[in-house]
Each structure stands twice: as structure tokens, then as C-alpha cells.
C-alpha positions as CSV (number, residue, x, y, z in Angstrom):
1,X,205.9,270.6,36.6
2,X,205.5,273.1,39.1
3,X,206.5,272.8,43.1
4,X,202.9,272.3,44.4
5,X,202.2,269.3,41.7
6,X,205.5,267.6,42.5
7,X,204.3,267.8,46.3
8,X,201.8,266.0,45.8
9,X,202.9,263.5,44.0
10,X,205.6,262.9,46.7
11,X,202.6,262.4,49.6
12,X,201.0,259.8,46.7
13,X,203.9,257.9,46.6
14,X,205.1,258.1,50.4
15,X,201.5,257.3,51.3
16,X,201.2,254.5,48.5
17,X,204.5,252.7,49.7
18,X,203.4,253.0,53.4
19,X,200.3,251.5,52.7
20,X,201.8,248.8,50.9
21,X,204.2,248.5,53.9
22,X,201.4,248.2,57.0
23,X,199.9,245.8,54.7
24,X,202.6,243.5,55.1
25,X,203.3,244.8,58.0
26,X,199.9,243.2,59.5
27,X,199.8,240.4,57.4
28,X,202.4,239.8,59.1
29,X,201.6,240.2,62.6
30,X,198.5,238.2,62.4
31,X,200.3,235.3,60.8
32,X,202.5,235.7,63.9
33,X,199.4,235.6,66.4
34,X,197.5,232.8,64.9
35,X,200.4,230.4,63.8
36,X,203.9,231.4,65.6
37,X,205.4,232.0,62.2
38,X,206.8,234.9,60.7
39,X,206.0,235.2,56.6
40,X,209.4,234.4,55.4
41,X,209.3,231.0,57.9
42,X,205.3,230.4,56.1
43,X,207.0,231.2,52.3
44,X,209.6,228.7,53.6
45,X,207.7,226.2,54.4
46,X,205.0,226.6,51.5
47,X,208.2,226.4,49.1
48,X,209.1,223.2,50.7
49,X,205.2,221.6,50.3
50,X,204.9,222.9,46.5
51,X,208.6,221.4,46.0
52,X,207.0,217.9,45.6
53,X,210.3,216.6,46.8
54,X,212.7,217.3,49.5
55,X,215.2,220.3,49.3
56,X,219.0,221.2,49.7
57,X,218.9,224.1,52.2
58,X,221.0,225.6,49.7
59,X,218.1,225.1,46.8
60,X,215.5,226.9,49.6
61,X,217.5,229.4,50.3
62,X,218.0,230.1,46.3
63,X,214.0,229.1,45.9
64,X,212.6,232.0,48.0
65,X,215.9,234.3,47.6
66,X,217.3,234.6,51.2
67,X,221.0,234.3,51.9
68,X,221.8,231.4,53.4
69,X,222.2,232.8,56.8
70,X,219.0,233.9,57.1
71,X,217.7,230.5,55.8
72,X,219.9,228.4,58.2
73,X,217.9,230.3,61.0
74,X,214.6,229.7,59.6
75,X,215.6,226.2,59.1
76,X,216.4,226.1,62.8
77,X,213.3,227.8,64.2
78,X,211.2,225.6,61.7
79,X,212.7,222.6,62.9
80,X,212.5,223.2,66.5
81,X,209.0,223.5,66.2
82,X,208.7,220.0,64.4
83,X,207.7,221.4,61.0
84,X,210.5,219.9,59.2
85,X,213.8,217.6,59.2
86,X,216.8,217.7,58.2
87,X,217.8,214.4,56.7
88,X,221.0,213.4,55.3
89,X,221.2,212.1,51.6
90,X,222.2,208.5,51.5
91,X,224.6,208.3,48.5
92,X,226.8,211.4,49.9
93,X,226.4,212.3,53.5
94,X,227.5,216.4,52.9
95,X,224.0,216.9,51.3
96,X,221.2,217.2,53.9
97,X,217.6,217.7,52.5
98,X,215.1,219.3,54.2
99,X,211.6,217.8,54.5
100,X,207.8,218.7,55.7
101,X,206.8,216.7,58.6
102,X,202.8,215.9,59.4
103,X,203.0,219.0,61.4
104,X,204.4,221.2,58.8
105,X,201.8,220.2,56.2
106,X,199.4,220.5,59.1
107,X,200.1,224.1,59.5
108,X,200.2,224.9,56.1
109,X,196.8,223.6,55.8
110,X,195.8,226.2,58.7
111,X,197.5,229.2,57.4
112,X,195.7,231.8,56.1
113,X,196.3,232.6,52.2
114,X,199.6,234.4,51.3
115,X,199.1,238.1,51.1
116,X,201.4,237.3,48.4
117,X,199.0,235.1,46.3
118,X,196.0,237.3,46.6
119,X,198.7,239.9,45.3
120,X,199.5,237.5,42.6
121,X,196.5,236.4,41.5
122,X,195.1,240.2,41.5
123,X,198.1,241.1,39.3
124,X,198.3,238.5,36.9
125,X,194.6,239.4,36.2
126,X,195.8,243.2,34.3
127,X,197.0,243.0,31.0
128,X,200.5,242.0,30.2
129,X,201.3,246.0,29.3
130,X,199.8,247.2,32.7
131,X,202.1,244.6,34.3
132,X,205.5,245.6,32.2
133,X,204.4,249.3,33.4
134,X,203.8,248.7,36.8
135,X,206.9,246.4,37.4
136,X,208.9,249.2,35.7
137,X,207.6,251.9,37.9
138,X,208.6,250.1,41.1
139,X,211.8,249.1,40.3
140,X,212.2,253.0,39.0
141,X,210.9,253.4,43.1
142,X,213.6,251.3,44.1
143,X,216.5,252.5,42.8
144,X,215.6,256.2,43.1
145,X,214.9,254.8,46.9
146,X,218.8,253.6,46.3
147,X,217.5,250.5,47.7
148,X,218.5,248.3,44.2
149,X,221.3,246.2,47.0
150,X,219.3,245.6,50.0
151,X,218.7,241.7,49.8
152,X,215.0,241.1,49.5
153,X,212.2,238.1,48.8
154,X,210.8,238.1,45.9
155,X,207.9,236.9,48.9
156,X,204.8,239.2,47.0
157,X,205.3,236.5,44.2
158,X,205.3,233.5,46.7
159,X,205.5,230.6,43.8
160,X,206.5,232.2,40.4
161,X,209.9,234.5,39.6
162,X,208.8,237.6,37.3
163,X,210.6,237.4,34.2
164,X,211.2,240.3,31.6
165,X,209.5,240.5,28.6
């Protein structure tokens, strides 16, 4: 391949991953303007409704792959604004599950659809081998990027892990 092709391949690829980044990038910001939530607080809370029964902050955290740092502080913020509770197991008073309130479901209800499952449902629509092919490809992106250890969501698949063939 000579210099000029590999050039433009580059720009396709920077320009590809920046448009894939300002669209969660304002995804984002209107999810902020219309509801006061930030996506991973909305994936949070959508984990929790799909759950079908309360959650160990821990089990959240693990759920929607966030350390649990970065969930205790959703937690908080979600709970200050009334759209869940903390409540403590009955049989052993260390566990505290965390449930929807009214409110919570309320606002799920009002939220527009996940970028995330329009992403999902558009992808799960290719063939299996143009799936394999494009999951390959970006995690190729990533770890050329050297980005394999930053601590990420798997938040473009909102409800369902991607497992190897």
C-alpha cells in the first residue's frame, strides 16, 4: 500500500470514530436537557427496571460494567433525585438493594430510546459473519488506539453482553 492510500484510510477512520463519538456525544447532551440524566445514570436505571427484582449495588455496578466508584456516585445522584432507594436486606443487614421508585419508572417511561438499542437492534439485524468482522475490527481499533485498559460500558449494548463465537 502506498503513502497516499494509507492517508486516506487514516481520515476514514479518524473521521468514522469521531462521528461515532459526537453521536454519543449528543445523545448525550439531549438526554441531559430533556431528563437531568447523564447516559450511564439512564443505562443505570434501565438495568435496574429490566432487573425484575431489586439489585446489590455491587450486582449494578458488575450489570452495566462500571467500577464501583463510579456506580456509588450514580447511585447517589439517582437517589437524590428520588429515582431509587437504597433498602437494606432483612435477613443480613450488610446487603443493601437498590430499587426503582414511581419516579424512576416514571422517567424511564419519558426517556427517549437508548442510542444504544437502536445500535443494537441495527446490528443484530447483519449477518452473524458481518458481526464477528465488525466486532473484530474494533477491538483491532482499540488496541492499536492502546486503549484495551481504559474502563468502559459495554453501554452501546444496553441489555445484552457480546459473546464470542
Amino acid at each position: 500500500m502506498n503513502e497516499e492510500t494509507r492517508e486516506i484510510y487514516d481520515s476514514r477512520v479518524l473521521r468514522s470514530l469521531r462521528r461515532v463519538i459526537r453521536a454519543v456525544d449528543k445523545y448525550s447532551h439531549k438526554l441531559n436537557t430533556e431528563l437531568g440524566l447523564t447516559t450511564p445514570q439512564l443505562l443505570c436505571l434501565d438495568t435496574l427496571a429490566r432487573a425484575g427484582a431489586p439489585l446489590t449495588q455491587k450486582a449494578l455496578g458488575e450489570t452495566v460494567s462500571l467500577g464501583a466508584s463510579t456506580v456509588n456516585g450514580i447511585v447517589d445522584r439517582l437517589e437524590a433525585k428520588q429515582y431509587l432507594l437504597r433498602r437494606r436486606s432483612g435477613r443480613d443487614r450488610r446487603q443493601v438493594f437498590l430499587e426503582l421508585t414511581p419516579a424512576g419508572r416514571g422517567v424511564l417511561e419519558t426517556a427517549p430510546s437508548l442510542l444504544q438499542d437502536r445500535f443494537s437492534t441495527s446490528f443484530a439485524a447483519l449477518p452473524g459473519e458481518r458481526q464477528k468482522t465488525i466486532t473484530e475490527a474494533l477491538e483491532l481499533v482499540v488496541r492499536l488506539m492502546e486503549a484495551d485498559t481504559i474502563d468502559a460500558s459495554p453501554n452501546l449494548f444496553a441489555h445484552d453482553k457480546v459473546e464470542p463465537e
